[in-house]
N, C-alpha and C positions, 0 to 999 in steps of 0.2 A: 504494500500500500504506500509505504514509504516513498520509494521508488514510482510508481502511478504520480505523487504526488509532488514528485519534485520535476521532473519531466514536464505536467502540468502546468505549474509553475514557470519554468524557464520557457515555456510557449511552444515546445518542442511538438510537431505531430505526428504521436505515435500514442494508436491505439490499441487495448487491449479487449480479447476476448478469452473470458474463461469461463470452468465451470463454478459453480456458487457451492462454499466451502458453509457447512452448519454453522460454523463457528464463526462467521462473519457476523457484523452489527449493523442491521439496517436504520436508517433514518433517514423521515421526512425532511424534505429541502428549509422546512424550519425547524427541525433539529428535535422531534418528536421521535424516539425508538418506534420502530415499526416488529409488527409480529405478523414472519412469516404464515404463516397457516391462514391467517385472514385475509390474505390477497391471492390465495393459489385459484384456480380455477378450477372448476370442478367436473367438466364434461370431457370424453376422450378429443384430444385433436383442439381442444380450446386452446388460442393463445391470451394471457392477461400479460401486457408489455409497462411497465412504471419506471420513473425515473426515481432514484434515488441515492443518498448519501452512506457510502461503505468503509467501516476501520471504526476503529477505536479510539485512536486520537487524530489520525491525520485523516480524514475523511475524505472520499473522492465521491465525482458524481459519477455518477453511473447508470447504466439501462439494465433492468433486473428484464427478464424472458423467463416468461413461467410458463410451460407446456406440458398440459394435461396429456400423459401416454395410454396408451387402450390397455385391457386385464391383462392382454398376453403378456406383451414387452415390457409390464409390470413384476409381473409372477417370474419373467426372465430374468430382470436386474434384481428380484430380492434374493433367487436363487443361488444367485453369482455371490450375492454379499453375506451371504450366511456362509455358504462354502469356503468364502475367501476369509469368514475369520475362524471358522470352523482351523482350517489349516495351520489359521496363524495361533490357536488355542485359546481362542477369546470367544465370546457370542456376539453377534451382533448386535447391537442398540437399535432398540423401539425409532428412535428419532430416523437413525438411517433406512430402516424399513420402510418406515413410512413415505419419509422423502423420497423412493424408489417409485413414487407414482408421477414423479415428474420430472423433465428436465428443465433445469434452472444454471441460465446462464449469465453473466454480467459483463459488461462490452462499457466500453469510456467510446465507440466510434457513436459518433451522432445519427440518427435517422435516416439523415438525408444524403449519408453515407452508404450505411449498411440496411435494409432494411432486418426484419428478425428470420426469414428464409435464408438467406444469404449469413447468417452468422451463422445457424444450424450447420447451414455447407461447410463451412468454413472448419468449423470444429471437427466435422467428419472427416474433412479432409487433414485436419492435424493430428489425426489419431493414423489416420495411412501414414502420413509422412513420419510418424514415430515409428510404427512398425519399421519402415523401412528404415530409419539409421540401424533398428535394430536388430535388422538382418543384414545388415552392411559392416556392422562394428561385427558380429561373430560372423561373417566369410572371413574376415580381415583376422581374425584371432584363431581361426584355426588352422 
């Protein structure tokens, strides 16, 4: 955030898109805590898009994207997350569960930039393009 914020700051344009971390602090642009749960959308395939203020102490503005997923690709990403702490010896958190019903992503590019189709892409495509350093770093190491 830190970083988001000083970049900001110095006028620099470079924007960011990620996914939205629980553990992030929302607020309204007049500095009201907001609670997730009460702005998610609730039908499959709904998009609810808000602007808001992210961090702790250095606060950035930000575009939240809340996209309501269908039962399947639901019951898919909580599978994954139980598994994945299954493995790791832990259970999964109620919070993470639940949040499995949507993707929630947070973007500093403006509207009239990106629209919210086009950051979905974008992030699809940032997960190819990890895969592939990540079969290029093991060609290279073996």
């Amino acid at each position: 955030m830190k970083e988001w914020r000083k970049r900001d700051e110095n006028g620099e344009r470079c924007y960011v898109v990620t996914r939205f971390n629980a553990q992030c602090n929302l607020y309204t642009h007049s500095g009201h805590q907001l609670d997730l749960r009460g702005l998610l959308p609730r039908q499959p395939g709904q998009v609810v898009e808000q602007g808001v203020l992210v961090g702790k102490q250095d606060l950035v503005t930000t575009r939240l994207i809340m996209i309501c997923l269908s039962d399947e690709v639901t019951k898919k990403r909580r599978e994954k997350i139980e598994k994945e702490a299954k493995d790791d010896g832990r259970i999964a958190s109620s919070e993470q569960l639940e949040l499995a019903r949507w993707l929630l992503l947070l973007t500093t590019a403006p509207r009239r930039l990106l629209s919210f189709s086009q950051i979905v892409v974008i992030v699809r495509l940032r997960w190819q393009i990890e895969l592939l350093f990540k079969q290029m770093i093991r060609a290279w190491t073996d």
